[in-house]
C-alpha positions in Angstrom: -16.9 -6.9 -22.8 -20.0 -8.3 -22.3 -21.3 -8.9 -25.4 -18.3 -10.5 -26.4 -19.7 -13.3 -24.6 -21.9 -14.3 -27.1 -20.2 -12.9 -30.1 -17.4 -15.4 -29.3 -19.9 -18.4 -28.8 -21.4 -17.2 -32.3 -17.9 -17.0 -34.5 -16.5 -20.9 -32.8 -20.1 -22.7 -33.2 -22.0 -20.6 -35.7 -19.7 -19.5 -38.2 -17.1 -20.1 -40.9 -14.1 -19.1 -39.5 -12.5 -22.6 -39.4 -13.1 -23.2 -43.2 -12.7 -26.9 -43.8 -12.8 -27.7 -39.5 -15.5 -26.8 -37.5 -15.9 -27.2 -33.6 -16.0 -30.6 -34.2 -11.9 -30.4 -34.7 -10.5 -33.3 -32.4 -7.6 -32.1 -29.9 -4.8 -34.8 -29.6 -2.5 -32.1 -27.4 -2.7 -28.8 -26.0 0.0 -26.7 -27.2 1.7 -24.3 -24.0 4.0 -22.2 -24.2 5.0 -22.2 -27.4 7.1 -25.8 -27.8 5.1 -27.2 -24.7 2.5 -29.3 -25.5 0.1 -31.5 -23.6 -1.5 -34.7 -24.8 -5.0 -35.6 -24.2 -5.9 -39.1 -22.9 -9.4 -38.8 -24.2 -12.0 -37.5 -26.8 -11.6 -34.0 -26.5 -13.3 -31.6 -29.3 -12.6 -27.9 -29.9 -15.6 -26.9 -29.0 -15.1 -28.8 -25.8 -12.3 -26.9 -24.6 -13.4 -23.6 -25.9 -16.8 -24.0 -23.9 -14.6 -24.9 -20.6 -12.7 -22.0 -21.0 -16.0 -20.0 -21.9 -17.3 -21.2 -18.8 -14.2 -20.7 -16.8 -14.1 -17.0 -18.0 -17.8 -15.8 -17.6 -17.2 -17.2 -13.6 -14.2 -14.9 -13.5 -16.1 -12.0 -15.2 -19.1 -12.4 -12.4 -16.8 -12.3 -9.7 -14.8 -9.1 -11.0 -18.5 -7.5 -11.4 -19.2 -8.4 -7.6 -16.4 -8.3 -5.7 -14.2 -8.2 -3.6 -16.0 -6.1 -1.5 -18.5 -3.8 -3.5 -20.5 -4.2 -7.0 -18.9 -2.0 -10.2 -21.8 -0.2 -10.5 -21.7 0.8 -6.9 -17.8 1.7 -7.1 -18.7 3.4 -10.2 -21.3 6.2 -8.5 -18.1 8.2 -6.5 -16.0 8.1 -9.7 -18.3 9.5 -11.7 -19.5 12.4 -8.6 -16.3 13.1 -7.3 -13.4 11.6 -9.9 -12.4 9.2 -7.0 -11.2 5.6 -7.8 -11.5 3.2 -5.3 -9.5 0.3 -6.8 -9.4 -2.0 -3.7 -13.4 -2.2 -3.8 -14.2 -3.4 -7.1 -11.7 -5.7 -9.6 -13.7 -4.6 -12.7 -12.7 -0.9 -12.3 -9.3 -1.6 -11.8 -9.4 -3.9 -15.0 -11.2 -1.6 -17.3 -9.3 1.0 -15.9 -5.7 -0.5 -16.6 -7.3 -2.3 -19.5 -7.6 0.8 -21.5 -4.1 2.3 -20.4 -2.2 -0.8 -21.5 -4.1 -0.5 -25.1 -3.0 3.1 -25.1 0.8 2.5 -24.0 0.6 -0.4 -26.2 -0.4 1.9 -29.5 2.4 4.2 -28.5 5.1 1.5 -28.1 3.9 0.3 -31.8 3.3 3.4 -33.3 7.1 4.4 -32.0 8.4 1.2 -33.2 7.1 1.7 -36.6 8.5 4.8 -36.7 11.7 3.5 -36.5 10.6 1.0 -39.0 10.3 -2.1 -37.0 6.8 -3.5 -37.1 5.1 -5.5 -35.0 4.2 -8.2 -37.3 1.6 -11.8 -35.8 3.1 -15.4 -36.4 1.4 -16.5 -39.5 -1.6 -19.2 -38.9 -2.9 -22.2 -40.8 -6.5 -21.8 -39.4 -8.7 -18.6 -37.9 -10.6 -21.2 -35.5 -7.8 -22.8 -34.2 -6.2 -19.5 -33.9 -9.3 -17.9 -31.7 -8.6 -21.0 -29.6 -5.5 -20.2 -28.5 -6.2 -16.5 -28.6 -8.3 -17.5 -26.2 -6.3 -19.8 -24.1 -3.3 -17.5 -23.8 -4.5 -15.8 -20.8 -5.2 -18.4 -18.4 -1.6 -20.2 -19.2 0.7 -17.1 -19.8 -0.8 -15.8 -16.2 -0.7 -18.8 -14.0 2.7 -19.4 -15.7 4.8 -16.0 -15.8 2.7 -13.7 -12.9 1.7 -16.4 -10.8 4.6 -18.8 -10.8 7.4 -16.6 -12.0 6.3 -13.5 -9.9 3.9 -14.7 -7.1 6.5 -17.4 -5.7 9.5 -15.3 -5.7 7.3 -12.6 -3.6 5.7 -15.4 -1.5 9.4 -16.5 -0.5 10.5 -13.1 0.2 7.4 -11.7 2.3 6.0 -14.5 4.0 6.5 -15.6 7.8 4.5 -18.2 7.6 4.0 -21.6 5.4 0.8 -23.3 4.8 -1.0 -24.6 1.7 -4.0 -22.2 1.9 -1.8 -19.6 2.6 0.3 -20.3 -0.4 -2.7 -20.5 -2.6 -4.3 -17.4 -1.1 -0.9 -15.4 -1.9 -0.6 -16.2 -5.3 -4.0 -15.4 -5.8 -3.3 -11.8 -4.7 0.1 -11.2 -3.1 -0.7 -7.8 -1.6 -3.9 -8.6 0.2 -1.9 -11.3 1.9 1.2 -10.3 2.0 3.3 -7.6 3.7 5.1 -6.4 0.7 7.2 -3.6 2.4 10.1 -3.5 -0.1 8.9 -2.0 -3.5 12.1 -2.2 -5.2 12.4 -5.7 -5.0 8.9 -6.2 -6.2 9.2 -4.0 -8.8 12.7 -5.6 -10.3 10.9 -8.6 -10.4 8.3 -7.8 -12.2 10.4 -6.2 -15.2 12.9 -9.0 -15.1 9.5 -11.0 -15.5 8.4 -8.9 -18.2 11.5 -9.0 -20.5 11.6 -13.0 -20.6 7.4 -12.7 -21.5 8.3 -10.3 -24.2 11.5 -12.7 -25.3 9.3 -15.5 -24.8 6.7 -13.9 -28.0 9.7 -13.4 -30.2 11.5 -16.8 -29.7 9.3 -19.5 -29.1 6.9 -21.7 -31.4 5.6 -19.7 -34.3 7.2 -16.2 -33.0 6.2 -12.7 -33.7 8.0 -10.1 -35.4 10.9 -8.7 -33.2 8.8 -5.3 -32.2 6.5 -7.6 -30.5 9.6 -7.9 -28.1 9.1 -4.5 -26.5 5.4 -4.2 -27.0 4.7 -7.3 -25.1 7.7 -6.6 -22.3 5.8 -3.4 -21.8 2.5 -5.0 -21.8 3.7 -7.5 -19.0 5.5 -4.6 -16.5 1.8 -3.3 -16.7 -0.4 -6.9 -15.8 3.1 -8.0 -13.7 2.4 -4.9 -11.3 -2.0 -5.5 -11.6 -1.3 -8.8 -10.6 1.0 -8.2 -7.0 -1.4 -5.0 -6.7 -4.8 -6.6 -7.1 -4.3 -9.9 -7.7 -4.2 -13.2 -10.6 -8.1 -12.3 -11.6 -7.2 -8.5 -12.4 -4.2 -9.7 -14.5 -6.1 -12.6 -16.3 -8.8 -10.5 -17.6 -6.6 -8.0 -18.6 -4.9 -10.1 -20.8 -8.3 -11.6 -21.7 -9.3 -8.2 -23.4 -6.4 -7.9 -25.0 -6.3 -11.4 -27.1 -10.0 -13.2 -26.5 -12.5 -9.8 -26.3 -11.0 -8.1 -29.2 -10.5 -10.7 -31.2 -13.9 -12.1 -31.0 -15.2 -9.0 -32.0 -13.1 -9.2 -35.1 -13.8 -12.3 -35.8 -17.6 -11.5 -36.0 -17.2 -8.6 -38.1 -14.9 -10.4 -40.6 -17.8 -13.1 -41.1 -20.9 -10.8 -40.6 -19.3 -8.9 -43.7 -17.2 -11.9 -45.3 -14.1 -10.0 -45.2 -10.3 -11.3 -44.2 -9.6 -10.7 -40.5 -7.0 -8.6 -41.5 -9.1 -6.2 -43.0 -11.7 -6.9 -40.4 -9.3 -4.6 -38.1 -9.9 -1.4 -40.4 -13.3 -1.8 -40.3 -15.2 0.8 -38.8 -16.6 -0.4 -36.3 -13.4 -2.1 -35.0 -11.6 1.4 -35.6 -14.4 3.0 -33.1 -13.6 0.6 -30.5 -10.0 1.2 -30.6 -10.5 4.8 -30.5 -12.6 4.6 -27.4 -10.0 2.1 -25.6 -7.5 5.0 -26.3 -9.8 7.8 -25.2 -10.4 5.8 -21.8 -6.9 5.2 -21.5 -6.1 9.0 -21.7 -8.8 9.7 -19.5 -7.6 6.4 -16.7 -4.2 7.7 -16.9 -4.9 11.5 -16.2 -7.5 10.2 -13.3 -4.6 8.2 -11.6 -2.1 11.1 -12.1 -4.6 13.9 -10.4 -5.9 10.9 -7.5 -2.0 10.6 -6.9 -1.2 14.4 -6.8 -4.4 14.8 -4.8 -3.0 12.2 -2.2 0.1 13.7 -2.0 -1.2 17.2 -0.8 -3.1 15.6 1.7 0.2 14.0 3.1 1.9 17.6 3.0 
């Protein structure tokens, strides 16, 4: 994940990928959400609003690796003694940790699908660069948009005795350190209802995916939805950040190092490996949370 920092830097200012536009690519509008769009007022570049979100992301990445309370490396030490997670301590465990289950409950979801013959098929694109943009983008507007606004609210509303600004803000920035959230069920509803319009949303707005996206992505946001009221808007935004801007960066960067199509910069070895290993970790996340959770439950009895 780290070296995706770079690598992404490399394939926007340093590489082909744009063909005929480079970083240089003047942004009239932002397009959100699909048949949302935003104009700009001023000179704005692609390059411009790619190193602003850049930026934006490497500040979120530091504070994952630091906080909220302890360092990954030092929450890392009693996982790998005693097979203990501590979640609460450190928000880059509990993303690379859910990270790697929501790419292996994704595959499965596909791989099922496909079975059935329905295939889970990207909107078509006019331009890589432009693409890797909004790749890029998606997290930090689908987020704010769907987990923050659509589920953070709703729970605020429904949990809080109190009203102030800051405590507003401090809510939706991680409902259940600030909140009381003693009904589950509720939560829970509302974060699949939440879900299903993210997946409809893939499938029916601006250039839409292929209708297995529909389940694939509905599944994908039960997964961030409950991240997000669990440990909060910066768990859920690099979440999603791994799944569009890290991998795609790295395919992006092995599609020019070896001046092959994107597509078939996916069945490339190396990009193959990776996936493997994402699977592997999410077998071994999800057997770690099932044994911590039986473990906890013996203790109660």
């Amino acid at each position: 994940m780290l070296l995706s920092f770079p690598i992404g830097m490399f394939v926007v200012f340093n590489s082909a990928i744009g063909g005929d536009i480079n970083f240089e690519y003047p942004l009239s509008e932002l397009d959100l959400f699909g048949n949302i769009s935003h104009p700009f007022h001023f000179d704005v570049t692609l390059g411009d609003a790619f190193t602003v979100l850049w930026i934006v992301y490497v500040i979120i990445f530091t504070i994952a690796i630091f906080g909220p309370t302890t360092t990954f490396f030092q929450t890392l030490s009693p996982i790998l003694s005693n097979g203990k997670i501590s979640f609460q301590s450190n928000y880059l465990v509990s993303i690379t940790t859910w990270f790697s289950i929501l790419i292996l409950v994704s595959t499965i979801v596909t791989l099922t699908q496909e079975g059935f013959g329905i295939p889970t098929l990207p909107p078509p694109t006019d331009n890589d660069l432009i693409q890797f943009f909004y790749v890029t983008l998606a997290p930090l507007i689908e987020e704010i948009g769907f987990r923050a606004l659509l589920i953070g609210i709703p729970v605020f509303m429904i949990y809080s005795h109190k009203f102030s600004i800051s405590h507003l803000f401090n809510s939706l920035w991680n409902p259940s350190r600030h909140l009381h959230i003693y009904d589950s069920k509720k939560t829970i509803s509302l974060i699949v209802l939440v879900a299903i319009i993210f997946g409809f949303a893939h499938i029916a707005t601006g250039e839409p995916w292929s209708e297995g996206k529909f389940a694939q992505a509905s599944v994908s946001g039960i997964i961030i939805g409950w991240l997000y009221v669990r440990f909060g808007l910066l768990s859920a935004i690099l979440v999603h950040w791994g799944t569009n801007y890290f991998i795609f960066s790295y395919a992006h960067f092995v599609s020019q190092i070896n001046e092959i199509s994107l597509d078939a910069a996916f069945y490339h070895p190396l990009i193959n490996t990776m996936e493997i290993l994402f699977l592997i970790s999410g077998v071994i996340s999800a057997s770690m949370l099932i044994l911590n959770y039986l473990n906890s439950k013996k203790i109660l009895n």
